[in-house]
N, C-alpha and C positions, 0 to 999 in steps of 0.2 A: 504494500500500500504506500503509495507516495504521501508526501508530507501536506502537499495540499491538500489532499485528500482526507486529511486526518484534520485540517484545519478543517475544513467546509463541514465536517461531518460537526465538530466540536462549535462551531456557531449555532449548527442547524438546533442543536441541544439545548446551548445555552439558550438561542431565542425561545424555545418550546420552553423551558422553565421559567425565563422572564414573561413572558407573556400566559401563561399557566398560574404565578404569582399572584401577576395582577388581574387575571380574568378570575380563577376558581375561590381563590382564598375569600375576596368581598361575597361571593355570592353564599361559601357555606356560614362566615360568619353572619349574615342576615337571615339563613334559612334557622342556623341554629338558636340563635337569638326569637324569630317566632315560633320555634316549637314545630318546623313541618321541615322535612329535608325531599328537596326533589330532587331526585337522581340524574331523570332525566335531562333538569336542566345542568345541574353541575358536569354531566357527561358531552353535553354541547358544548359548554366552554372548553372543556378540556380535548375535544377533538378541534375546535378552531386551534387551540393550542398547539395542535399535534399537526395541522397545516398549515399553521406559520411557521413553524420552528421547518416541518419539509419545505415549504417556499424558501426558506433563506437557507439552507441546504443548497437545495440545487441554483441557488442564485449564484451564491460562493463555488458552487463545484464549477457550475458552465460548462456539462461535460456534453452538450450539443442533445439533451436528451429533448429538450424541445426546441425550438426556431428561436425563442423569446427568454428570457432569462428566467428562474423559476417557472413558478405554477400555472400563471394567468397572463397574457401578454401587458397589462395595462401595470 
């Protein structure tokens, strides 16, 4: 495995944990705080989490797996 490679994968993480932080944490403390925990919705955040963190993967890797950089051309 090349080094960049190890870089782009180690972004792609860290963003899925940064944004995993600040998406799931507010919503279990508010769910816990009224007494109802929806799974559902904490499992939505947590897959946008787990598609930004692959968006920035493949933005840093660039390894031509799409025309556009990452996930989404825009």
């Amino acid at each position: 495995m090349r080094k960049a490679d190890v870089v782009a994968i180690k972004e792609g993480v860290k963003e899925l944990l940064r944004t995993a932080l600040i998406a799931v944490v507010p919503i279990l403390i508010v769910q816990f705080e009224s007494g109802t925990v929806e799974w559902k919705v904490i499992l939505t955040a947590g897959l946008v989490a787990l598609f930004r963190g692959l968006d920035k993967w493949l933005h840093e890797a660039d390894k031509g797996l799409t025309d556009h950089k990452g996930l989404v051309p825009f």
